[in-house]
Structures are given as structure tokens and as C-alpha cells.
N, C-alpha and C positions, 0 to 999 in steps of 0.2 A: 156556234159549233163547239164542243166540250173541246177539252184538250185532250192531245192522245197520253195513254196510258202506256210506260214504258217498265217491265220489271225485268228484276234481275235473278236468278236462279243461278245453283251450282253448289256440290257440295261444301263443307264448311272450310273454311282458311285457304281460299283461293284467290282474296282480294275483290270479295263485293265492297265491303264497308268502304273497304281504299278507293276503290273506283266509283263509288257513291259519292264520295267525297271529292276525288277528282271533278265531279261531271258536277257538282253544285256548287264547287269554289268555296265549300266551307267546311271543317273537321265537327258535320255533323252526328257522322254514325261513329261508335267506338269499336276503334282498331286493337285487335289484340292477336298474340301468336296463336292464345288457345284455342281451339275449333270449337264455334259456338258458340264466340262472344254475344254474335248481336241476339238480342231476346225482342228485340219489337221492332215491328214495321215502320221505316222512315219513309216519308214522302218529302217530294224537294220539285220546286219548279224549277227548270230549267228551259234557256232561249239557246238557239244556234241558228246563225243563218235566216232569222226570221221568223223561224217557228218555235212554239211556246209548247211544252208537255212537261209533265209530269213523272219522275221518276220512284221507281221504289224500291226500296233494300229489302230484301228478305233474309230471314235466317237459313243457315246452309240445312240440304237434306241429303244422307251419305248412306244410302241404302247398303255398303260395303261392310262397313263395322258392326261388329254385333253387338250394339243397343246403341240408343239413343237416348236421353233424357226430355224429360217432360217435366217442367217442374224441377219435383224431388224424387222423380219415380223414373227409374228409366226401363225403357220399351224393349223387349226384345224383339231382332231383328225376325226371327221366323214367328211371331204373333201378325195375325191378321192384322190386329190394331195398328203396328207400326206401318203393315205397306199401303192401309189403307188410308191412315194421315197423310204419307208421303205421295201419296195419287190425289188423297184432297184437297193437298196445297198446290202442286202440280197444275189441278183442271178447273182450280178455282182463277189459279195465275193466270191462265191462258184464257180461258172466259172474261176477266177485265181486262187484257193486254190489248192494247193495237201494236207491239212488239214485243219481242222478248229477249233478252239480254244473255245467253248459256257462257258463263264463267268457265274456265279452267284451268289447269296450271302448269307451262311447261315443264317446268321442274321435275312434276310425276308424271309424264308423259300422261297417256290415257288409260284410268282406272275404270274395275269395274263398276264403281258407285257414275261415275261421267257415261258411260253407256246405258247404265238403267236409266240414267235420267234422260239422255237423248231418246231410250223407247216410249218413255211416257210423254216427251213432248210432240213424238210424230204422231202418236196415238189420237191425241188430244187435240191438233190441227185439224182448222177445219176448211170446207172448200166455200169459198165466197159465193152470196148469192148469185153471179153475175153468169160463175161456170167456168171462169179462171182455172189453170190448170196449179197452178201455187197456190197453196195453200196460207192458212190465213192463220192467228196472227203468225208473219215472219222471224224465224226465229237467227240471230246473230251470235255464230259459236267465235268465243272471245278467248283466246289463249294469252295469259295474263304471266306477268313476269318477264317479260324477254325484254331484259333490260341492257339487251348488247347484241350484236348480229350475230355471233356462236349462239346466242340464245334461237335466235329467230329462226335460224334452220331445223328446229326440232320442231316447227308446228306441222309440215306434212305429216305426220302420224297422225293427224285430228282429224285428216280428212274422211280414218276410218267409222269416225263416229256417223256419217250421215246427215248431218245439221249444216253443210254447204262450206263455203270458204272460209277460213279461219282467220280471224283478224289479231296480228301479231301487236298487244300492247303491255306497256309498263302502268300501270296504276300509281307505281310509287312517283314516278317521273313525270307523266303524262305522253310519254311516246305512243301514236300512233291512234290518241283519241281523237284527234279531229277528221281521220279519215274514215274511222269507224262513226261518228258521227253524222257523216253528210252521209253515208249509205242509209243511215237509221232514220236521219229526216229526212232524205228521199220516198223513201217507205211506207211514210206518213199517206190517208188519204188526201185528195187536193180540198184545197181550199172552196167548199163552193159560194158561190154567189145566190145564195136564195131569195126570192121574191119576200112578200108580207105573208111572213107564217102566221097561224093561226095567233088572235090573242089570248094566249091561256095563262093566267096567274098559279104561277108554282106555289104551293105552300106544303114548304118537310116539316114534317112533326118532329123533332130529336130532344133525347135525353139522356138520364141514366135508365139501368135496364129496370123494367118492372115501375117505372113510370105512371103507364096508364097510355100507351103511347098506341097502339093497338084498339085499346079500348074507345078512347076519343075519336078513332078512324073509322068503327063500327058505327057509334056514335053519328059523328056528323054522317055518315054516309045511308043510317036506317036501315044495317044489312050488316051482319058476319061474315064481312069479307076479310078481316086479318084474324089469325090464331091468336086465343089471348087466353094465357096462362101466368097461374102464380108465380112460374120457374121462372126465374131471370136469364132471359137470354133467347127466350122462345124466337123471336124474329130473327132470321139470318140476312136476309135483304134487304133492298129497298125498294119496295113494292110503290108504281104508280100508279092511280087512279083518278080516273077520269068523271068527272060529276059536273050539271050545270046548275048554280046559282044563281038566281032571278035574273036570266038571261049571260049570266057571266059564266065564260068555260072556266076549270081551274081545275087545275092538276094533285092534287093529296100525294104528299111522297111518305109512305110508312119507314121507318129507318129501324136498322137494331141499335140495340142499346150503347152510347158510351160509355167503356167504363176508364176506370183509371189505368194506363197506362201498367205498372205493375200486376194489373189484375189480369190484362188480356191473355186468353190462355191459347197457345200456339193454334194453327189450323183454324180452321174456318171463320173461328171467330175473329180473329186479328182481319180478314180479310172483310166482315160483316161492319167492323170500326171503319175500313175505305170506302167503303159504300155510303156509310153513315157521313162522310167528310165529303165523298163528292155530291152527294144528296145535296148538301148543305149550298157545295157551290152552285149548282143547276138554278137555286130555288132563288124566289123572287122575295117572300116572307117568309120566315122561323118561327115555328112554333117551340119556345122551349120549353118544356116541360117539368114540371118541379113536382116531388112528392113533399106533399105538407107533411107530414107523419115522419118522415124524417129531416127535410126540415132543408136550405137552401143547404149546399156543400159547395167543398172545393172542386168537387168533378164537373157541380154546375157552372160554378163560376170559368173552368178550364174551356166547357161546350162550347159559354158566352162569347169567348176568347176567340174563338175557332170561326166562330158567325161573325165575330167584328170585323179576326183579318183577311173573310170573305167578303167585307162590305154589303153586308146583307141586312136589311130590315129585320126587325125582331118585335116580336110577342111573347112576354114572359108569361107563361101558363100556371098557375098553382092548382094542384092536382090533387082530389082525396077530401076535399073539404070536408065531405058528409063522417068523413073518419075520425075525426077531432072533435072535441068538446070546445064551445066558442062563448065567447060573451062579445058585447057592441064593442070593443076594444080590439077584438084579436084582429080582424085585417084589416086595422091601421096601425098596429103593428109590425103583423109580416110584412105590409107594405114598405115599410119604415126599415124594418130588417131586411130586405131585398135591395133597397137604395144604398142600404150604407155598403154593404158586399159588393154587387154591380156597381161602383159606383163611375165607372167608363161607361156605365149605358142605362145613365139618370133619364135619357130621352125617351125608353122602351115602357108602354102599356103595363100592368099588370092587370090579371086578368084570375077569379077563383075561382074554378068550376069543380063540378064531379060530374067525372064521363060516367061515370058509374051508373049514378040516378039519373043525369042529363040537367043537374042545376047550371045554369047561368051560360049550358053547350051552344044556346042556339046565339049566344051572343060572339063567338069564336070567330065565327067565318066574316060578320061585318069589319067586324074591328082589323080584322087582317086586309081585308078589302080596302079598309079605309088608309091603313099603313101604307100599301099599294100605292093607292092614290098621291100618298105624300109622297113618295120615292120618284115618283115621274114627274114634280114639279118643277117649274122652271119660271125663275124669275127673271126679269129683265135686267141691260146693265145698268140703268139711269134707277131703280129701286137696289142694285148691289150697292151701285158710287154711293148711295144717299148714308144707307145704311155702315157703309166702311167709314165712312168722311164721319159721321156722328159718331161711330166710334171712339175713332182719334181725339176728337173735340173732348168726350169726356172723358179719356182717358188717353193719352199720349203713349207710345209705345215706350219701354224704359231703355237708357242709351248703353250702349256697350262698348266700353272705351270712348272713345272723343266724336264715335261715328253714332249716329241715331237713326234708327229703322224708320224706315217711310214708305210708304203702300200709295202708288200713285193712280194706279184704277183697278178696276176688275169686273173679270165677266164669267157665268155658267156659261162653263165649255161643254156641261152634257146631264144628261139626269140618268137617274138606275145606275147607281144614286148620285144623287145632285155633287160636282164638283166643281168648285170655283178657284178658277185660275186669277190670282193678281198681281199685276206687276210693282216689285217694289225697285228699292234704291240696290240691297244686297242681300238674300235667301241668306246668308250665314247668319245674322243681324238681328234673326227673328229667334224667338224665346215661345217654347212648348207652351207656357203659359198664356202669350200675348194669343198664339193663334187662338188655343181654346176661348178664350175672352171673344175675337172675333165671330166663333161658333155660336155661342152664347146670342150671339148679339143676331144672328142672322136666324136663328130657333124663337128670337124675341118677334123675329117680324114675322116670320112664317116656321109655324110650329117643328113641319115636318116629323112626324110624330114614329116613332120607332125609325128611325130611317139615322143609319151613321152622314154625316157630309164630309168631303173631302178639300182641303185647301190648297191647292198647290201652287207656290210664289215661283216667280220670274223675276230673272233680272232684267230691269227696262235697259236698250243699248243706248 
């Protein structure tokens, strides 16, 4: 079951970024007086109570003041353009919420920009399949600042807004988060306990934009089912599709483009990057997509990043072949070029195709099948002991101070993806290095091919 999707709305300098930071336990977003510090979308996992979701900061929207800035241009307040950005982030917000967070500030009591934005989120509510009379996602009006009880008696005037009870909290302090919390994981759908769903191999296509990411999707599928255009940026979604391979279901998740982070440009597209990241978690294999014509970057290497600390299998794609001029040398090069870059993820395929022409496409979907396969393997513990014990023999753990690390068994506690639990002497004791070596050693015995492994040490009592 995905995790629920919690964001936060309200115009600017009300104490999102603050209360982002609160609710993640770490000064991820930047706090500033000026209205409109934050420029990019934070996402943050956050647990309470047991349930796991996800959080996300948005940038304020204050249909009050006449302009806004975009960039280096700013909007004016009676241009079409600005109300209908301000409705686009709005209906985009509430379309991936399973909550939503309404910010405001007792200080300024209830402003006109806090009322517009309450019409746009009743507007935008919608009614559950089921025929529920509450509307969906729930929205939690959060009157933020009241950081003493003279404070706290000025939240009845919010009840004017329409968005239901108002929850009296300090962001800078943390007063009054964890009751606003257990209402909000309340809210959450239940947990269900589903039978054997279908087996359908996920596999997201993600990149930068203008990739070929679209085109590959046509591609495998023998049909213009995604828009593919020169313009970077064309996909807003993440479009799934359903196709069966020689008897195997499998899911195609089309994504928009990654870009860098400074490049995101407000509105829809900052919200086409979330898509692109939960895509990533949903999926079972990554396709990453690389334009050979310009050649591996850092936005790639940042994607990579993104797919590793999802634990996700990967397929590096080089994209465009047909576009370059080659000799028998070049793709043992790029190859060679791609290992030294990636080099956290020396264990991923690469693969050159042109979706274009369709060279080397029809080799795409085994190879991802086959990554699959190795991500569901599971070894036993008497081939783990064998393999750990050999280890050590030819190479001893190094000592740290007077105490020396010791690995006294271990077992796969689980596959997708394989993660193996071993108990040592003391978890502090163990050196980044050593594990990787034991990585090493267990890729030696079974390849597990695209697929990251996970180690996790125990102290034996």
C-alpha cells in the first residue's frame, strides 16, 4: 500500500518551512522572514504512531498582494496567468493529497489571501467513491504561532474560514503537534490486509527531460500511447501502462522529466518531479535513461541517487546511439565513462539502444525481467555462514581500538531487495568499507545483477 501523501498549503511566511521541519526532526527547508523563501518542493518521510507518510513543503501562494514573482518576472495579481498558477498548484495539491495541511497565522488573524485559498480547496474537494458525506482529501486548518494561551484564544475567528476546527500550534516550539498529528494519522485510510495481488513487474522509465523517455514507451509498447515532443518537459505525469510479455504482466510507468533542482519552474511542474520520485518508489525496476549526445551528468548521477535511496533495482539506458558518430571503441568507453561516475552502482547493466530506430529496444524489457528475477533471490543461511566465514579468513575485519569486529552468523531476512541481517560482537565496530567488501563478496557468489543489497548488523545478546 503506497504511503499517504500529506502537503502543506498557505500563503507565504506563515511557518510551513518551520512546521516541515518540526514534523521531520531535521532543518531541512530554509527558514526565512522574507515571504517566499522556499522555491522547491521538500518531501520528508515521516512515522507517528505507526504509520509511515510522507510530507511536502510547498511554496506560499497569497492571492492578496498584487504580484507575485516567478523567477525574475513577477505576475500580476489581476493577470489570468497568476490566478490560474494559483488554482494549478491548489488542484494539483489536492489530486496527490490523502491530506492536506491549511497553514495560518494567528498573529494576522484571517486575511483575504487565507479565504481565497480556503475557496479553492473546498472547490477542489472531492466526494469519495463509497458516497461518504466528507469530502476527501481532509483538509486540517492549522493556526500556527500561538506560542502562549493569550495567543491561543484568537483562533476562534478561523472558524470563519470554513475548513473545520482549528488546530492551535507553535511550529517554532512544537506545541500542539502531536495532537494535530494523531487527528491526521487518524484520517489516514486503514491498513488493508490484501490477498495475492496480481504479479505485475513495475518498470518507471525516469530521466532528464527530452531523454527519449516517451519515445522508448511507444517503442516497447508498438503504439503512440505517450506525446513525444522535441520540448523538454512535454510529460506532466506518470502515466501507467499495462502490456503482457511472454506471459508476464508488467506495468510501464511513463514519468516527466527530472531536472535539476534550480531549474524547476514553479507550478505544475515542481509537482510532475513528485510524481517522477513516487513513480520511482512504486516501481520494481528503473529504467534510467541517459542521452548519449549529451553525455552522462550530474542531474544523472543525482536520479541514480534517488533510485538507490529507494532500494530499487536499476537499468542504465543509453539513449540516442543512432545520433553519434562511433568507432569499435566508443561503447567501451561510455561504458567505462558511466562506471567511473556511477560508481555506487558498479552492479547496474548498461544497456545502448535508439528508441528512435528501435536498435538493441527489443533487448530492454529481458534484461529488466532478468534484474527482477535477481531482486527476489534468496539465498540460504548455511550458503550466507559459508560465504561471510570465507570472508573473514581472507580478510579479517580491521580492529578499532583494542576491540575487533566479529560477524558471528547471518541470515536473508527478506528479498525486494535482498537484505541480510548478521549478528555481530558490536554494530559501532563495523567500517563502511568492511561492509562494502562483504557486498562484494556475496555479488561474488550470486551476481544479483542491478539489484542494490542491504546489510543490517545486530548485536548478538
Amino acid at each position: 500500500m503506497p504511503k499517504p501523501i500529506v502537503v502543506l498549503v498557505g500563503r507565504p511566511n506563515v511557518g510551513k518551512s518551520t512546521l516541515f521541519n518540526r514534523l521531520a526532526g531535521e532543518r531541512l527547508a530554509v527558514v526565512d522572514e522574507t515571504p517566499g523563501t522556499t522555491r522547491d518542493r521538500l518531501i520528508f518521510e515521516v512515522e507517528w504512531t505507526g504509520r509511515v507518510f510522507d510530507i511536502i513543503d510547498t511554496g506560499g501562494i497569497d492571492p492578496s498582494q498584487g504580484s507575485v514573482s516567478r523567477g525574475a518576472q513577477p505576475l500580476s495579481i489581476g493577470s489570468s496567468e497568476y490566478i490560474d498558477q494559483i488554482r494549478s498548484q491548489a488542484e494539483i495539491a489536492i489530486q496527490q493529497a490523502d491530506a492536506v495541511l491549511f497553514l495560518t497565522d494567528v498573529n494576522d488573524g484571517v486575511t483575504p489571501a487565507d479565504q481565497e485559498i480556503a475557496q479553492i480547496l473546498r472547490r477542489l474537494q472531492r466526494k469519495p467513491a463509497g458516497g461518504e458525506s466528507v469530502a476527501f482529501p481532509p483538509v486540517f486548518l492549522v493556526v500556527n504561532k500561538c506560542d502562549n494561551l493569550a495567543q491561543e484564544t484568537g483562533i476562534y475567528q478561523f472558524y470563519e474560514l470554513g475548513a473545520g476546527k482549528p488546530y492551535p500550534v507553535s511550529s517554532l516550539h512544537g506545541i500542539g503537534t502531536g495532537d494535530l498529528l494523531d487527528d491526521l494519522v487518524a484520517s489516514f485510510p486503514a491498513v488493508e490486509e490484501t490477498g495475492e495481488e496480481e504479479k505485475r513487474v513495475k518498470i518507471a522509465i525516469v530521466g532528464r527531460p527530452n531523454s527519449g523517455k516517451s519515445t522508448l514507451l511507444n517503442r516497447l509498447l508498438g503504439e503512440e500511447r505517450a506525446i513525444v515532443s522535441p520540448i523538454a518537459g512535454t510529460t506532466r505525469d506518470a502515466v501507467d501502462t499495462e502490456m503482457v510479455y511472454y506471459d508476464t504482466p508488467i506495468t510501464l510507468i511513463d514519468t516527466a522529466g527530472i531536472r535539476r533542482r534550480g531549474r524547476i519552474t514553479p507550478g505544475v511542474e515542481k509537482y510532475s518531479v513528485l510524481r517522477s520520485l513516487r513513480a520511482i518508489e512504486r516501481a520494481d525496476v528503473v529504467l534510467l535513461l541517459v542521452d548519449v549526445t549529451v553525455g552522462l551528468t550530474d542531474q544523472d548521477a543525482h536520479i541514480a541517487g534517488f533510485i538507490l535511496d529507494a532500494w530499487k533495482s536499476v537499468v542504465v539506458i543509453v539513449n540516442k546511439w543512432d545520433a553519434i558518430s562511433k568507432d569499435g571503441q566508443t561503447m567501451q568507453d561510455m561504458t567505462l565513462q558511466i562506471r567511473q561516475q556511477l560508481r555506487f552502482l558498479d552492479f547496474v547493466p548498461v544497456l545502448f539502444i535508439s528508441a528512435k530506430t528501435g536498435q538493441r529496444v527489443d533487448q530492454v524489457l529481458p534484461l529488466a525481467l532478468q534484474v527482477q528475477e535477481e531482486r527476489l533471490v534468496r539465498l540460504s543461511t548455511s550458503q550466507i555462514n559459508q560465504i561471510v566465514h570465507q570472508a573473514q579468513d581472507r580478510h579479517p575485519a580491521p580492529t578499532s581500538g583494542s576491540r575487533p569486529f566479529k560477524i558471528y552468523y547471518g541470515t536473508q531476512v527478506r528479498s525486494d531487495p535482498p537484505t541480510f541481517l548478521l549478528y555481530v560482537n558490536d554494530p559501532k565496530l563495523a567500517h563502511f568499507t568492511y561492509l562494502r567488501y562483504l557486498e562484494n563478496n556475496f555479488r561474488d557468489a550470486y551476481h544479483f545483477l542491478g539489484t542494490p543489497l542491504r546489510i543490517v548488523l545486530r548485536a548478538r545478546r
